[in-house]
C-alpha positions in Angstrom: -13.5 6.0 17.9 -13.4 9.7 16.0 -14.4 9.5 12.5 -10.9 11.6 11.8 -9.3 9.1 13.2 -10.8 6.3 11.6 -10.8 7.9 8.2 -6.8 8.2 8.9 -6.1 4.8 9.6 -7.9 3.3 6.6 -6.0 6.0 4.6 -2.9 5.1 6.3 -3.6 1.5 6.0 -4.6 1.7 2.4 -1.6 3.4 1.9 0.6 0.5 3.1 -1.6 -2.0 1.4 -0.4 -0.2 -2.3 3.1 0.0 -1.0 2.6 -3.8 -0.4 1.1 -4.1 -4.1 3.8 -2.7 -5.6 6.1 -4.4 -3.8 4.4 -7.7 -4.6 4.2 -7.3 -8.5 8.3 -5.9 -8.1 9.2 -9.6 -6.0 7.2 -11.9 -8.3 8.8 -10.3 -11.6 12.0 -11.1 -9.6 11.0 -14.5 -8.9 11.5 -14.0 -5.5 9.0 -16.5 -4.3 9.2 -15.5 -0.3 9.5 -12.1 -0.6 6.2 -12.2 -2.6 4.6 -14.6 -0.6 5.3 -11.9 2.3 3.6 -9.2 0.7 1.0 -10.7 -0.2 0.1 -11.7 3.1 0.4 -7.5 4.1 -1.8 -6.6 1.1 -4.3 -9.2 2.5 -4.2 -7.8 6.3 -4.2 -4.4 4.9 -6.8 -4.5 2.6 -9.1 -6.8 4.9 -9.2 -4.0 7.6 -9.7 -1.1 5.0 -12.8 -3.1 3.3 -14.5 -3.8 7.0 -14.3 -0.3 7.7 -15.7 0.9 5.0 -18.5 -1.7 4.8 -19.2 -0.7 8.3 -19.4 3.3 7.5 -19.4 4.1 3.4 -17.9 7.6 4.2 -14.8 5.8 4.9 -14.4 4.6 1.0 -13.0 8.0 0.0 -9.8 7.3 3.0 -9.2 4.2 1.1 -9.5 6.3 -2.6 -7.3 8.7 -0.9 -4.5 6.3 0.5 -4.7 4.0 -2.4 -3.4 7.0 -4.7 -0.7 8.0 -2.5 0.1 4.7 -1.6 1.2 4.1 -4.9 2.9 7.4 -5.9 5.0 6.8 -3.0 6.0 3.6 -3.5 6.9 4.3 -7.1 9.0 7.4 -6.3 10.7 5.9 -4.1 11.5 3.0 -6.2 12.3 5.1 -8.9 15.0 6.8 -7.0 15.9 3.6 -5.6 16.9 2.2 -9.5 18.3 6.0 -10.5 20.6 5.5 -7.6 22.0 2.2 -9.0 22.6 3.5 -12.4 23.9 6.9 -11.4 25.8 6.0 -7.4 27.8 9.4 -7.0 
């Protein structure tokens, strides 16, 4: 496989392994105990395949930098907008 395109999908999958992160901490302070359970078990299959690949070539450590800081700007915008939307519903 093309270094690009690994170095994409352990972005792209350390990307969804934040989204699942913030998602987790959001279900437990809800006490929603299956919703949590469920992203837990994401952040796990997300984070296992970005650590092997970057065990297995260290260049790949800066995708999972990289996706880890948009992962979570994403997820909080869009949760931000999410609880603006419920105060302000025009």
């Amino acid at each position: 496989m093309a270094f690009g395109l690994k170095f994409f999908l352990v972005m792209l999958s350390m990307i969804l392994a934040d989204i699942a992160w913030t998602y987790y901490f959001i279900k437990v302070d809800e006490r929603h105990s299956l919703s949590a359970g469920m992203w837990a078990s994401l952040i796990i299959c997300f984070g296992a395949f970005t650590t092997i690949s970057y065990i297995a070539d260290a260049r790949l450590f800066f995708a999972a930098v990289l996706g880890s800081f948009i992962g979570t700007v994403i997820a909080v915008e869009f949760k931000r907008k999410q609880d603006k939307n419920k105060k302000d519903p025009q």
